[in-house]
C-alpha positions in Angstrom: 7.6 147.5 -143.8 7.1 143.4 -144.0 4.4 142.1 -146.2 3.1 138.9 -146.3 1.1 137.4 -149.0 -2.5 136.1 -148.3 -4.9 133.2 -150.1 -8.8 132.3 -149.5 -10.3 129.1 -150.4 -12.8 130.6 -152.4 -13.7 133.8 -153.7 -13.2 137.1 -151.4 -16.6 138.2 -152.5 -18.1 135.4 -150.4 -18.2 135.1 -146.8 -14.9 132.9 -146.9 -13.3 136.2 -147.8 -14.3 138.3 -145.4 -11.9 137.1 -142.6 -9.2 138.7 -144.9 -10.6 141.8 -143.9 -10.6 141.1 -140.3 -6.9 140.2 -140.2 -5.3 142.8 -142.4 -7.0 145.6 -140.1 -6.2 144.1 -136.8 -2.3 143.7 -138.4 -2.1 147.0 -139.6 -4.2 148.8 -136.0 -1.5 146.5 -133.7 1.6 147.0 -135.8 0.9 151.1 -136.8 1.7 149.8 -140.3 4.8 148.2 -140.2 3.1 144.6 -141.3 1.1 144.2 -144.5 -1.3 141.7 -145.5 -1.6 141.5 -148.9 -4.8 139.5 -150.4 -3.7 137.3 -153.3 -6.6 136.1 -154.5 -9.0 133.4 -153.7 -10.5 130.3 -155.8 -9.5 132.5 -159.5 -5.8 131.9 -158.3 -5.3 128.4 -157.0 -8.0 125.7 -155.8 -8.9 124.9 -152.3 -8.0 122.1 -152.0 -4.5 123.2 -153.5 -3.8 126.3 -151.1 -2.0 124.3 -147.5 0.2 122.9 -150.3 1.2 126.3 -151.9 1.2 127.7 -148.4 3.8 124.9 -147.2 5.8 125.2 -150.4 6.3 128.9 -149.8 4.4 129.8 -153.0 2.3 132.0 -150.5 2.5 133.2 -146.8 -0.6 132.5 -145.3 -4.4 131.5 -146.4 -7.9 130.9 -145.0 -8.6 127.1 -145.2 -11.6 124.8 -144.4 -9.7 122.1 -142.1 -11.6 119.0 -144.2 -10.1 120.3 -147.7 -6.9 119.1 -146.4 -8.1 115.8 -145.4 -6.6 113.3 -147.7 -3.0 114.4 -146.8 -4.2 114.7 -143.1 -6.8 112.7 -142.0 -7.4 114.0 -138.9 -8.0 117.3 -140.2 -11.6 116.9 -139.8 -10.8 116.4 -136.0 -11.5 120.2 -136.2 -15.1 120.0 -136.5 -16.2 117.7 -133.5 -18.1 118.6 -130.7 -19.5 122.1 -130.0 -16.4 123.7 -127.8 -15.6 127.0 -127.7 -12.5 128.4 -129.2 -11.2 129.3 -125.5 -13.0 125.4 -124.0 -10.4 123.7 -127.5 -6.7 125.6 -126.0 -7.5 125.0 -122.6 -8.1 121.1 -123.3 -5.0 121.1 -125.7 -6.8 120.2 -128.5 -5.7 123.2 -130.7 -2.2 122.6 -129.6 -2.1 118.9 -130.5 -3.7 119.5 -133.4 -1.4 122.3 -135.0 1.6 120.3 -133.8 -0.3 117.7 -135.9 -0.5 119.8 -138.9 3.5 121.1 -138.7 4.6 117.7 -139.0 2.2 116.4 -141.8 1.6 119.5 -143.9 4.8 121.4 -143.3 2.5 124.5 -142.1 1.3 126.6 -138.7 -2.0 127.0 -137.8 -2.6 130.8 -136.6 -5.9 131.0 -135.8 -9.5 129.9 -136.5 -11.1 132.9 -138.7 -14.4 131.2 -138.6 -16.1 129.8 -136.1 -19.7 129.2 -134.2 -21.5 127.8 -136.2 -22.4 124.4 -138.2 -23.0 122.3 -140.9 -26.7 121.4 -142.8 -27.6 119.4 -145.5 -29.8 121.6 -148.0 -31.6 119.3 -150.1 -34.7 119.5 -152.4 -37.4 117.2 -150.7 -38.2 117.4 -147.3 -36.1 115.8 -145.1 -38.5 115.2 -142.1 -36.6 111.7 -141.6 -33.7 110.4 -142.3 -34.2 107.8 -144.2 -34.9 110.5 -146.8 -31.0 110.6 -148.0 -31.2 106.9 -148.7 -30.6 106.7 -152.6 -30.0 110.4 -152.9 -27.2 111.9 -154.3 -25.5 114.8 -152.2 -22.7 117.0 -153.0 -19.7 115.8 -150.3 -16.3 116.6 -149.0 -14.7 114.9 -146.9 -16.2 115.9 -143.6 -19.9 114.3 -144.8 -18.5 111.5 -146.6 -19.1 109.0 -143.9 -22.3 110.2 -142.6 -23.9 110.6 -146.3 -22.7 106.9 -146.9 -24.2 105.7 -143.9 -27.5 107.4 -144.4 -27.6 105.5 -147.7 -26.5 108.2 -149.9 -24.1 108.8 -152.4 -21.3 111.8 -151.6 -20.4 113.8 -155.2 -17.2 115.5 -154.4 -17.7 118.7 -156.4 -15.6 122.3 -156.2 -17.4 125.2 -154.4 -18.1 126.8 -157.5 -19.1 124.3 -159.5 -22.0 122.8 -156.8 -25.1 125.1 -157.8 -24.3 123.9 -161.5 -24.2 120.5 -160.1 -27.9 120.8 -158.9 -29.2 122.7 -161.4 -28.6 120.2 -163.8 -29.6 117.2 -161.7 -26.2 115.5 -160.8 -26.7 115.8 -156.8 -30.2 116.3 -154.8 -28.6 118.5 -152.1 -25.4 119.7 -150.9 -23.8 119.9 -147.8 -22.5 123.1 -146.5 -21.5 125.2 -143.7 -24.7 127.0 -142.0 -23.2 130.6 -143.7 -22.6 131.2 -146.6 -25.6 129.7 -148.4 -26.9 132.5 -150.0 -23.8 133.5 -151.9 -24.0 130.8 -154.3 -28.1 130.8 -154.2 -28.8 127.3 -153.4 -32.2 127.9 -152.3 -33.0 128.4 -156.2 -32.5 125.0 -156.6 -32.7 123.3 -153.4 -35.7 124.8 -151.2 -35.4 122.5 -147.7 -32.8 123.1 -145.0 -32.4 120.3 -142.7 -32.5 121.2 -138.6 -30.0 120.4 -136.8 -26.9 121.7 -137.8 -24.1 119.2 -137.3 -19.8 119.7 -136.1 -19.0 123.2 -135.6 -17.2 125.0 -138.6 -13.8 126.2 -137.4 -11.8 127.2 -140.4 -7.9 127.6 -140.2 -5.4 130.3 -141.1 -2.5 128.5 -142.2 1.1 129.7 -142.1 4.3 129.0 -144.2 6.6 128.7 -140.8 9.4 130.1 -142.9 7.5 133.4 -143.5 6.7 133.6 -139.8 10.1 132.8 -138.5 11.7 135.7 -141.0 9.7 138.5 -139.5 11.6 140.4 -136.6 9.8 139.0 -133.1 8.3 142.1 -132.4 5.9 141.6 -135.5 5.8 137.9 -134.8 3.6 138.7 -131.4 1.6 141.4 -133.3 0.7 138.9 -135.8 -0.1 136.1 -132.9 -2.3 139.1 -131.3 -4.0 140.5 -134.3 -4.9 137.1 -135.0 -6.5 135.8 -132.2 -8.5 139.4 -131.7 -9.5 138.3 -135.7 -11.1 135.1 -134.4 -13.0 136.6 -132.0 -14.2 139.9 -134.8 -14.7 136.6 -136.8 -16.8 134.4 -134.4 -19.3 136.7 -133.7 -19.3 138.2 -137.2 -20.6 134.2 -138.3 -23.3 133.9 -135.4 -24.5 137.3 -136.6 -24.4 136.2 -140.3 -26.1 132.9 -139.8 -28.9 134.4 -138.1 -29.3 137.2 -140.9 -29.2 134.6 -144.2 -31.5 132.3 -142.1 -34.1 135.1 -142.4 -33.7 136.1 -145.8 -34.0 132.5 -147.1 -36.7 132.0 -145.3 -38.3 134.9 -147.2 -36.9 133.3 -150.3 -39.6 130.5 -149.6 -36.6 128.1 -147.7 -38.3 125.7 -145.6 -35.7 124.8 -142.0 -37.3 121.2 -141.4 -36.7 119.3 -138.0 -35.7 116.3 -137.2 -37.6 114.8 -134.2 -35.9 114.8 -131.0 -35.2 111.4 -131.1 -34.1 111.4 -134.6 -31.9 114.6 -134.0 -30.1 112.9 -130.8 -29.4 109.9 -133.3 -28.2 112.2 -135.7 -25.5 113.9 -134.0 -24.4 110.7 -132.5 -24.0 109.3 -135.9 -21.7 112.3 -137.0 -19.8 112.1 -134.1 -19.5 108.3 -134.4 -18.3 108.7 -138.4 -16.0 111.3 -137.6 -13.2 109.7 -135.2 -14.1 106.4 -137.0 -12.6 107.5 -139.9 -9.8 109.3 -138.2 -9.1 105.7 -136.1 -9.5 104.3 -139.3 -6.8 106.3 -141.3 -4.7 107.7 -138.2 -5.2 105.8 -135.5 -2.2 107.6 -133.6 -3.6 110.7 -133.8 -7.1 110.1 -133.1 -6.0 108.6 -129.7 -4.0 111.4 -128.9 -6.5 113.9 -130.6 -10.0 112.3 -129.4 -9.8 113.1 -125.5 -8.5 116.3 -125.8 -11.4 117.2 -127.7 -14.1 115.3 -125.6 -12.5 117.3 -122.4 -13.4 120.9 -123.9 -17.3 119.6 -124.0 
């Protein structure tokens, strides 16, 4: 029996953990048993932003990782989150192939699959954001996904942990945070910020990374079950989000949480302007990859 050893970004109790779940079954249904994934521990182990590293140093085997926690040893990390493609529209461009040939040879690690995917990004802040000129002067909880888009809305980006950003609005450091659209309620923003604005923005597609030394060491039979168990993962995964999404939308709206939209025009202006700040900074920081990176992904759609 092979095991392999597994870390989440933040704490398995959340919905960042659940794609744990949906791995180790589909391993252990496709290989009767003979491959283990064994859950390590999440954010009470080692930090976010410190799992690709652990996972390329061999400290670990594998972990779930948002793609813009990575940024600032690969820039065009956040390449992940542009456009709204399908998982199946991204491989048959070649975007998820140039992009995890990409991540081997600047983080030392293998991109499996995309656990999480579907859905996108808001800003959930405490006024109403009916415009956007509301951000101007705000300060917003950041990573570097948002950075560029909060900074040219006039705000300023607070780069905060997970688990520390409810503490950071609670006690006035930030006005809103930014956030994937799932997973809201497990930290119980709305408490503290009561205004979600419409629309979402990118499309989150987290990453299961992989120590290639731990993948190359299991016999090749497992090696395909893993591939296979994987990508059915995705798929439990990506519907699991839409279905999520929907569900926490409706109980935060009962909690008094107010979805505010933009107007159309406004709305059009704000998805250029993400799209825009995205492979600007990407050009900016890695201009090699974003003109091998930034077709691909404009031929899925």
């Amino acid at each position: 029996k092979h095991k392999l050893r597994y870390i989440a970004f933040i704490n398995r109790k959340t919905v960042w953990g659940k794609p744990y779940d949906f791995l180790a079954d589909e391993v252990d249904r496709l290989s009767n048993g003979e491959l283990e994934i064994e859950y390590a521990g999440g954010s009470d182990v080692i930090g976010g932003f410190d799992a690709p590293e652990a996972v390329a140093n061999g400290v670990f085997d594998m972990s779930h990782s948002a793609n813009s926690y990575f940024a600032g040893a690969m820039p065009s990390s956040i390449s992940l989150a542009s456009g709204d493609a399908s998982a199946e529209e991204l491989h048959a461009s070649g975007a998820i192939e140039a992009y995890s040939d990409i991540l081997m040879q600047q983080r030392g690690v293998m991109m499996l699959g995309m656990p999480l995917s579907g859905v996108g990004y808001v800003f959930q802040v405490r006024g109403e954001p009916n415009e956007l000129s509301y951000f101007k002067g705000k300060k917003i909880r950041s990573i570097p996904l948002y950075d560029p888009i909060l900074q040219a809305l006039g705000a300023t980006p607070v780069t905060t942990s997970p688990a520390e950003a409810y503490t950071s609005m609670e006690r006035g450091v930030v006005d809103g945070l930014g956030w994937p659209d799932i997973g809201l309620l497990d930290f119980k923003f709305y408490e503290q910020a009561k205004f979600i604005m419409m629309p979402s923005f990118y499309q989150l597609r987290t990453a299961t990374l992989m120590n290639p030394n731990s993948f190359n060491n299991l016999p090749a039979e497992l090696q395909v079950v893993l591939k296979e168990a994987s990508a059915s993962a995705d798929a439990i995964g990506a519907k699991w989000a839409k279905e999520k999404r929907d569900a926490e939308h409706a109980e935060m709206a009962a909690a008094g949480v107010e979805f505010v939209s933009l107007s159309d025009a406004e709305s059009q202006q704000f998805i250029d302007l993400t799209e825009e700040k995205l492979w600007a900074k990407i050009n900016e920081l890695s201009p090699a990859d974003g003109a091998r990176l930034k077709p691909l992904f404009d031929a899925a759609g």
